[in-house]
C-alpha positions as CSV (number, residue, x, y, z in Angstrom):
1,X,309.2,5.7,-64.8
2,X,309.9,7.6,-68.2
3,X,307.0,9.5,-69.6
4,X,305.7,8.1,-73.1
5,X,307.3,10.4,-75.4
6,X,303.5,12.5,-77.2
7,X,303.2,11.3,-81.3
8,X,301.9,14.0,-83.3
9,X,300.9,13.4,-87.1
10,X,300.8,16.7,-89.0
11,X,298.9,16.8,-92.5
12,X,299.4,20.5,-94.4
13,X,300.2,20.9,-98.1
14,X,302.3,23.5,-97.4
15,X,305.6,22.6,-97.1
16,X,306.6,25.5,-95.2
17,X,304.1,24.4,-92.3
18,X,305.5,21.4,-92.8
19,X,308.9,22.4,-92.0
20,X,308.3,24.7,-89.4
21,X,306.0,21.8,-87.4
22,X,308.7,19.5,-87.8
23,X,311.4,21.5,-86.2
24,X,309.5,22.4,-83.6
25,X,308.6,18.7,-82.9
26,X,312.6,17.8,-83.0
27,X,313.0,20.8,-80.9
28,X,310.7,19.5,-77.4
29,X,311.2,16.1,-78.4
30,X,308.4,14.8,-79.9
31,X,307.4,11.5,-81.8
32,X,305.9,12.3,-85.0
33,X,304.4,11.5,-88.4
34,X,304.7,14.5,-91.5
35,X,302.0,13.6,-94.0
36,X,300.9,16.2,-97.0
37,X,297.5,14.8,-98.3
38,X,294.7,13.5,-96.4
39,X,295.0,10.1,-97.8
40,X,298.3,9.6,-96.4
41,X,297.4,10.8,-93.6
42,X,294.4,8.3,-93.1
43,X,296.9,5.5,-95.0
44,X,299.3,5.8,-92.2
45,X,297.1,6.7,-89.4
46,X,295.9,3.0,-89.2
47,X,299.3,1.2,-87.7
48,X,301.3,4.5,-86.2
49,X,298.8,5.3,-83.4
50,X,299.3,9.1,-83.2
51,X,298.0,10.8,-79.6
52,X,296.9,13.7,-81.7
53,X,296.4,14.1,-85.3
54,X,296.8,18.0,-86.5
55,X,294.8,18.3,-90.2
56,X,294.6,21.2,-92.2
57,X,291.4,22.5,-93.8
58,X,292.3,22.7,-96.8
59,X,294.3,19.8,-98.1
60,X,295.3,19.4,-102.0
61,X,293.3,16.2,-102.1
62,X,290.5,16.6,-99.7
63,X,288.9,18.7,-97.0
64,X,289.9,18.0,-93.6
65,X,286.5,17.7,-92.7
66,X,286.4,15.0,-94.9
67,X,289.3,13.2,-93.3
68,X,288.2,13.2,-90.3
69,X,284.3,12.0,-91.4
70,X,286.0,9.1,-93.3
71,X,288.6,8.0,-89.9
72,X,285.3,8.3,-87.8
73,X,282.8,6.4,-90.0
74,X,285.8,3.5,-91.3
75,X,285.4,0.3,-89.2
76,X,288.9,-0.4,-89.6
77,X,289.5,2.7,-87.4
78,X,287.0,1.7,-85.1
79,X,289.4,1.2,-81.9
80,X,291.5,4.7,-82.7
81,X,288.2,6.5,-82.6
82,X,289.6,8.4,-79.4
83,X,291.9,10.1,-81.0
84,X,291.9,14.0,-80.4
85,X,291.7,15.7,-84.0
86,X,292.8,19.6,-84.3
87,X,291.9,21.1,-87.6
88,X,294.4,23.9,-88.7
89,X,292.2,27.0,-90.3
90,X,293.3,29.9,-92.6
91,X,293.3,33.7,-90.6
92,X,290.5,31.7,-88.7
93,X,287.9,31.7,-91.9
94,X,286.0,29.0,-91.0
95,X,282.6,27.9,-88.8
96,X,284.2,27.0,-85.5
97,X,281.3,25.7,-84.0
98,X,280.5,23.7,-86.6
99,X,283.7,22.1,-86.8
100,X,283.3,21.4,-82.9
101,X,279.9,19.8,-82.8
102,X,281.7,17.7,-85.5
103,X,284.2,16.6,-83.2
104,X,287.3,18.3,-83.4
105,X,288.7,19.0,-80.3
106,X,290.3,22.5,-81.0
107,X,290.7,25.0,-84.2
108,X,294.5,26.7,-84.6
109,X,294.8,29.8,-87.0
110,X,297.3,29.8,-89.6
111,X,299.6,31.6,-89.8
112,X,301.1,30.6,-86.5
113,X,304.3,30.4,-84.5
114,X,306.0,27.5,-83.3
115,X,306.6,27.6,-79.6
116,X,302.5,28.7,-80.0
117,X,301.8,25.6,-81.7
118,X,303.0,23.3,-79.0
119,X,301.5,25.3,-76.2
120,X,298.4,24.9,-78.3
121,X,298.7,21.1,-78.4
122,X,299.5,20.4,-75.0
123,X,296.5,22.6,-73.7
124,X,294.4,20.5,-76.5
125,X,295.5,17.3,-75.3
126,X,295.2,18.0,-71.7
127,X,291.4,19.3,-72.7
128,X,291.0,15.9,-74.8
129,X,292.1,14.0,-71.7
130,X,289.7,15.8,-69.3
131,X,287.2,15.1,-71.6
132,X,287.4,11.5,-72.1
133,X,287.7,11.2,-68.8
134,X,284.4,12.7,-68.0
135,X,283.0,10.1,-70.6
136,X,283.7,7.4,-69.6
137,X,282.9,8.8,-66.0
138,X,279.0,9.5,-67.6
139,X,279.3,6.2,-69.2
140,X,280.0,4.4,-66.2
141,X,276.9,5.9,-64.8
142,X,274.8,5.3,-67.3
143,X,276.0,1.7,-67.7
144,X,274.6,1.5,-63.7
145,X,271.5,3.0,-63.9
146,X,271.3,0.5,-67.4
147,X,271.8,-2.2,-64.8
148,X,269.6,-1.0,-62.0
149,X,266.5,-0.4,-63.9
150,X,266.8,-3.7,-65.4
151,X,266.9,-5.6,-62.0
152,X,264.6,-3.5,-61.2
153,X,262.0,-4.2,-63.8
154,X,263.0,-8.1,-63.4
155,X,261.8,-7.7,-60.0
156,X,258.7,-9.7,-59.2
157,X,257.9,-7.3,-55.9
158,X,256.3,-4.2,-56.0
159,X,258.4,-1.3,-55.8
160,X,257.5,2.3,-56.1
161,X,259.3,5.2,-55.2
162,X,257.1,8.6,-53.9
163,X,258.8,12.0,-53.4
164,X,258.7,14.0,-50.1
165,X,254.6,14.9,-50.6
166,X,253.9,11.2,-51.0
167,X,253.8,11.5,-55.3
168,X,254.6,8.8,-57.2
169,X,258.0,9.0,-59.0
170,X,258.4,5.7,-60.4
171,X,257.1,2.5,-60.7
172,X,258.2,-1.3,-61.9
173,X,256.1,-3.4,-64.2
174,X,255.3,-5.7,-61.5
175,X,253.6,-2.5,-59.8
176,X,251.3,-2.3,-62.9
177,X,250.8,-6.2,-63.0
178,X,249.8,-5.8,-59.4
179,X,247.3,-2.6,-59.5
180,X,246.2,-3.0,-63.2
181,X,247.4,0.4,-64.1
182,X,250.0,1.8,-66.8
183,X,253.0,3.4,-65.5
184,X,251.7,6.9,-67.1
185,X,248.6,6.5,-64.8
186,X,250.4,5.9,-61.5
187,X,253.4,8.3,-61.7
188,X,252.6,12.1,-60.5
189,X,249.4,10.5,-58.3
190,X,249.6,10.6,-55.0
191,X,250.1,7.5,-53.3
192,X,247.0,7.9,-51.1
193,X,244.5,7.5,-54.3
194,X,245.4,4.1,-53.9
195,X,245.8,3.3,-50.0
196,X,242.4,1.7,-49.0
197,X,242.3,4.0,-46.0
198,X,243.8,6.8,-48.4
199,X,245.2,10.3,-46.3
200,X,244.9,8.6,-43.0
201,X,247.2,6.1,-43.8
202,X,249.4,8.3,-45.2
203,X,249.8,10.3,-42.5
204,X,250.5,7.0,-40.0
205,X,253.0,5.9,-42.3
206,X,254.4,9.1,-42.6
207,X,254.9,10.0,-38.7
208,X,256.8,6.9,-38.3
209,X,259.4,7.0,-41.1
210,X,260.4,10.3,-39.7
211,X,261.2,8.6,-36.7
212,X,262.3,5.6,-37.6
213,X,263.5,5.9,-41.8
214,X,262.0,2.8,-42.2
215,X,258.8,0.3,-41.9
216,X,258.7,-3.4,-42.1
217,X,256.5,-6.0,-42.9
218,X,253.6,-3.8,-42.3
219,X,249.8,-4.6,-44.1
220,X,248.0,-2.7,-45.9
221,X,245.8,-2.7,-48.9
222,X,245.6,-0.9,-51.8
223,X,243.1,-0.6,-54.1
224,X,243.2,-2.0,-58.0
225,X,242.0,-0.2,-60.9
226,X,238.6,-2.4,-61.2
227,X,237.8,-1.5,-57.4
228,X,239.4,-5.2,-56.1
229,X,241.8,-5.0,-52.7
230,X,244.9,-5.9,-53.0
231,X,246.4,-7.4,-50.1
232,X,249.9,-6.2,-49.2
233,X,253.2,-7.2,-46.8
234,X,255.0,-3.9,-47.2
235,X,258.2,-2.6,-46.3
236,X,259.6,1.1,-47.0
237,X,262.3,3.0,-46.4
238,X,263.4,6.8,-46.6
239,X,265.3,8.1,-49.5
240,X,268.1,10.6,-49.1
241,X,270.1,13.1,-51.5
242,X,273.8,13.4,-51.4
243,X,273.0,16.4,-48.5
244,X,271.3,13.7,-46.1
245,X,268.1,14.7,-46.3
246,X,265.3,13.2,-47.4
247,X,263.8,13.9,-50.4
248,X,261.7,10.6,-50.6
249,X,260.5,6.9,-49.8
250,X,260.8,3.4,-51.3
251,X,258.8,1.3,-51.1
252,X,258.9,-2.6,-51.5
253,X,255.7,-4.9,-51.6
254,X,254.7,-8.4,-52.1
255,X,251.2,-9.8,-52.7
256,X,249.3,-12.1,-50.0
257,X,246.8,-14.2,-50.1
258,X,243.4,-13.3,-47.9
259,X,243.8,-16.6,-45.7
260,X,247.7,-15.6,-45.1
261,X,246.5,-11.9,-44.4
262,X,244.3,-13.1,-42.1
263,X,246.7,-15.3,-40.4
264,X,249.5,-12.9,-39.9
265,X,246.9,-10.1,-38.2
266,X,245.7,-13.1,-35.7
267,X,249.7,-14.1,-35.3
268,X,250.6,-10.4,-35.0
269,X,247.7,-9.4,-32.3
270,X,249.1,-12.5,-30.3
271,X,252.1,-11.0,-30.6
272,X,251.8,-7.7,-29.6
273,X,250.1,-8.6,-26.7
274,X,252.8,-10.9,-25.4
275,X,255.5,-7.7,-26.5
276,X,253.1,-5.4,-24.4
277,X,253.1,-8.3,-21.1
278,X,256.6,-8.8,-21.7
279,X,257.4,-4.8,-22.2
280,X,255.5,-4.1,-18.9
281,X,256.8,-6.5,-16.0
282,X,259.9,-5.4,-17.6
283,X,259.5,-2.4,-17.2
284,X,258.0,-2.6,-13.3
285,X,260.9,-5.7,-12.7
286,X,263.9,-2.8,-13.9
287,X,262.6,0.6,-13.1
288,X,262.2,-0.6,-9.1
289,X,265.8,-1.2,-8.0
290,X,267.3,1.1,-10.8
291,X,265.2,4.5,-9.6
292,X,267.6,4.1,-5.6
293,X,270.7,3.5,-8.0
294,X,270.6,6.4,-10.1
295,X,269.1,8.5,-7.4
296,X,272.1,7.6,-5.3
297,X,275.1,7.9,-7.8
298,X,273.5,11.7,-8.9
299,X,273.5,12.2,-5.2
300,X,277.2,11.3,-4.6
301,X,278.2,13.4,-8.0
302,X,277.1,16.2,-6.3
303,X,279.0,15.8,-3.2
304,X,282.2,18.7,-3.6
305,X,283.9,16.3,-1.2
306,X,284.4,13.5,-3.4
307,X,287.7,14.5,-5.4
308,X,288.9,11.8,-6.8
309,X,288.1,12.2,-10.4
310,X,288.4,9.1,-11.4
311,X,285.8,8.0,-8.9
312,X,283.6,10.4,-10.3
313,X,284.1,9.5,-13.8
314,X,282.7,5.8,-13.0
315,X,279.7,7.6,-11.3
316,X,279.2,9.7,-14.1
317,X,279.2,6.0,-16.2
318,X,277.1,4.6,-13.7
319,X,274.4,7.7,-14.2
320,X,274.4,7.7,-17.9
321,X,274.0,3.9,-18.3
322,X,270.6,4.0,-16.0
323,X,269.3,6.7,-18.0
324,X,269.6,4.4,-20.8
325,X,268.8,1.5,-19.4
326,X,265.2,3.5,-17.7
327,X,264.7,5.3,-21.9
328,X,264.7,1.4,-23.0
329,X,262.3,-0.1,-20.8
330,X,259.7,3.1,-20.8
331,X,260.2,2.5,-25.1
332,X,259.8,-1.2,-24.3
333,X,256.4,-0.5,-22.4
334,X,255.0,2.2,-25.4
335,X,255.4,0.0,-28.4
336,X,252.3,-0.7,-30.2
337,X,253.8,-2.3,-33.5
338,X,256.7,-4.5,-32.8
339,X,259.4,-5.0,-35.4
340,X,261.8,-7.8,-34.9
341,X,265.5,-8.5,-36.6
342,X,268.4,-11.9,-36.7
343,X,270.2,-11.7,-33.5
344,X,272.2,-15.1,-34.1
345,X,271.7,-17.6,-36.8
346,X,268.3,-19.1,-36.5
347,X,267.4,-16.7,-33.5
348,X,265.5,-13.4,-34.0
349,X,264.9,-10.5,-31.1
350,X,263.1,-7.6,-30.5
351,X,263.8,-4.6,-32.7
352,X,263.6,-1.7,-29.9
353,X,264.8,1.0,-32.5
354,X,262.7,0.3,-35.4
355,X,259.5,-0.6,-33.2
356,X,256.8,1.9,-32.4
């Protein structure tokens, strides 16, 4: 694939610069466009597409300042408004930084030497392209984050997010709907000032996301801003930074009625006790005939007559799957708030992993 050939446009009133930027232009190849007033420049600037434009300060019909202010605030230009411009100053006499936080993307002192002058446009346009390309980068995050916060906001759940000490960083506006605060008066509290059983709770919720990362469907209440409960199915989750660790929690929650609250601690009491029945004839039913098998296959893996190593490899499978299956059903017979998830369409099962 041939490269695209780079089209300069070069605006002095000097002829000699003229001359002298146009040989070197012939000389590596270059497209380019000679103009020697800043109206022809921005006359001509509108259909040749230049990749850089190269203005001098001082123009016989207008500042170069000026040109470049009239390309940037002309709607006709609109679309060529990523163009690089390089302003060309005399021995250097002029406010550089003002001329960047203008928008030019470099400043090259006259006088100046040819082969110099291409070095300095290449170096300027590779600078230009870095640049851009860290725009759009931050614009492409910022377009994201646009998006996030308004699905967030649309959201009719609850959702807060708390750092690692349990402060409120942010909240929705269905989190203010809910409580009956503004978002000023919830973020930098502590999410106990509104937990109906305040630091306690905390501390429960706390222990098991850092065993778990994560807590669902669980009730609790908080407390509105007039003193009413507010009756809550909630669901959080750890947050972590780019490093893995966590430097906060989301959390996700949805409104119930009283009557439904009351409902789901009967159904949930039920259930746990079935779980707990369940967890412990499993427990007794499994833990009986597996204690002689991996009692006998630890036995034979110490036996120094027993060479054959692939035989021992299949002991040494045998052993580690009766640990596992005897750390399941003691975790089986200790859970106390069961957590289930979809095992097959329209079938759900026991969550061992996210239970406690």
């Amino acid at each position: 694939m041939v490269a695209k050939k780079r089209k300069i446009m070069f605006v002095d009133g000097q002829a000699s610069y003229r001359d002298s930027a146009e040989k070197e232009f012939k000389k590596y190849g270059f497209d380019y466009i000679i103009c020697n007033s800043g109206q022809e420049s921005l006359d001509k600037i509108e259909n040749s597409d230049p990749d850089v434009v190269i203005v001098d300060a001082m123009l016989p019909d207008i500042l170069g300042e000026d040109v470049y202010l009239q390309f940037l605030s002309n709607p006709k230009y609109r679309s060529k408004r990523k163009i690089p411009f390089i302003i060309l100053t005399q021995n250097g006499n002029s406010d550089r930084s003002k001329l960047y936080s203008m928008g030019f993307s470099a400043c090259i002192n006259k006088p100046f030497g040819g082969k110099d002058l291409i070095e300095f446009i290449e170096d300027a346009l590779v600078s230009h392209q870095v640049k851009m390309e860290e725009i759009y980068c931050w614009e492409t995050i910022r377009e994201a984050k646009d998006f996030l916060e308004r699905v967030v906001e649309s959201s009719l759940d609850s959702i807060i997010t708390t750092d690692g000490r349990g402060i409120i960083s942010y909240c929705n506006r269905a989190s203010e709907e809910m409580l009956g605060y503004h978002f000023e008066e919830l973020v930098g509290k502590r999410i106990s000032q509104f937990l109906l059983n305040g630091p306690t709770e905390l501390l429960k919720i706390s222990a098991h996301l850092r065993k778990r990362n994560k807590l669902l469907n669980y009730k609790t209440t908080l407390l509105r801003k007039n003193g009413e409960p507010a009756l809550l199915n909630l669901s959080i989750s750890t947050m972590r930074n780019g490093s893995g660790n966590v430097m906060g929690a989301l959390a996700i929650s949805k409104e119930v009625s009283s009557s439904d609250f009351l409902e789901y601690e009967s159904f949930d009491s039920e259930r746990l006790a079935t779980v707990v029945e369940t967890a412990v004839a499993v427990n007794h039913a499994i833990n009986n005939p597996l204690v002689p098998i991996l009692g006998n296959a630890q036995f034979l893996l110490q036996d120094e007559r027993i060479a054959d190593e692939d035989l021992r490899r299949r002991l040494r499978v045998i052993v580690k799957n009766a640990l596992r299956i005897r750390d399941i059903t003691q975790k089986l017979a200790s859970i106390s708030h069961p957590v289930s998830k979809e095992y097959l369409k329209g079938t759900r099962m026991l969550d061992i992993e996210a239970s406690t």
